[in-house]
N, C-alpha and C positions, 0 to 999 in steps of 0.2 A: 366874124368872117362872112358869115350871109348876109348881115344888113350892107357889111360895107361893098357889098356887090349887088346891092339892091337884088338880093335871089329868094328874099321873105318870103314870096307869097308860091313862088314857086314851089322853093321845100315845102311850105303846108299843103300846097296839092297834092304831094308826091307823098311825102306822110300819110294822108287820108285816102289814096289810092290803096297805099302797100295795109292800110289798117282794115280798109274794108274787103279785101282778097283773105287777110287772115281769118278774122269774121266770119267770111264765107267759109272757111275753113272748118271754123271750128263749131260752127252751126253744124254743117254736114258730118262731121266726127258724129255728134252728139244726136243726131237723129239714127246716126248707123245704128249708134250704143243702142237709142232706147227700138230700134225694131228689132234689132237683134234680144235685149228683152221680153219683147210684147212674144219672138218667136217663139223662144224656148219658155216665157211661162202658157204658154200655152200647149207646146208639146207637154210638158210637165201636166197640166189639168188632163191632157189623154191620158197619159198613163196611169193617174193614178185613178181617173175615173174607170181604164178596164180592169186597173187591178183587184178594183172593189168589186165591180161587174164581175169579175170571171169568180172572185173569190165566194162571195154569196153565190154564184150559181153555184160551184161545186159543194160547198156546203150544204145547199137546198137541195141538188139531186144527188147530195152524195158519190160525186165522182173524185176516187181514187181516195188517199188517206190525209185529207183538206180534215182540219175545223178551224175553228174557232181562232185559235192563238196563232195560225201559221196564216190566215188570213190580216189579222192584226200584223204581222213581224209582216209579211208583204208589202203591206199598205207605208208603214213607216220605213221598209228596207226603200222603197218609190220616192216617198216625199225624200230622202235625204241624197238620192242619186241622184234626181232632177237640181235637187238646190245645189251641189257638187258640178253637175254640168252645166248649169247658169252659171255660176261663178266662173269655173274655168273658160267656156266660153267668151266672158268678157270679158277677163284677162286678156287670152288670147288675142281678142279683136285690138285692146289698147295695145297688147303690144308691139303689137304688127304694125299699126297707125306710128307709135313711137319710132319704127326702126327703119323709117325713110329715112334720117339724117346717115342712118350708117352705108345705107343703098346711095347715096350722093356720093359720099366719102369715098365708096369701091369706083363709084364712076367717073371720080376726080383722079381718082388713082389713076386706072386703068388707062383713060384717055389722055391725060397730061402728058404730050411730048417731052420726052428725055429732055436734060439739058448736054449741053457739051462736056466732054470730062475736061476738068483740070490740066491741065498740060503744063509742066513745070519748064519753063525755059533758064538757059544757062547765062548765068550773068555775061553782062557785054566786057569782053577786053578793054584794059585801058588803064 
């Protein structure tokens, strides 16, 4: 059907248009993913850098009923919250990126002009 309308070269423009918009796309997706990454592993390395911080101080000036083992259970309760909210975080981010198709769908709805109802007319005499 496209050769025989000589429209070849045209659908390859239009192809290579619509490929490199997605492209664009999905470049930009995947750079959100990894700063979104680079963010939270870095909030992660605060946290457990004050947790160790705060934990050796109170063990060294002895403030309140800190040692040893509740500084350990600190440090590992940190590393696995931070990895819990990395994760979920980018769940989250893909999901949201995912659920433009359903954001169309409500605004296909939404705007789509009714059509006319049905009207059943009565056979013609005869």
């Amino acid at each position: 059907m496209i050769r025989a309308f000589n429209k070849t070269e045209n659908f390859i423009e239009k192809f290579f248009v619509r490929q490199k918009s997605y492209i664009v796309c999905i470049v930009n997706q995947n750079i959100c993913s990894r700063w979104i990454g680079i963010f939270t592993d870095l909030f992660s390395v605060l946290t457990i850098a004050a947790t160790g911080y705060f934990g050796v101080l109170s063990v060294a000036f002895d403030l309140g009923k800190s040692s040893n083992n509740l500084v350990g259970l600190a440090l590992v309760w940190s590393l696995q919250i931070n990895g819990l909210m990395s994760f979920t975080l980018r769940i989250l981010a893909d999901t949201e990126s995912n659920m433009n198709s359903v954001v169309r769908l409500y605004e296909y709805i939404d705007n789509n002009p009714s059509e006319k109802s049905f009207e059943e007319r009565p056979p013609a005499a005869g």
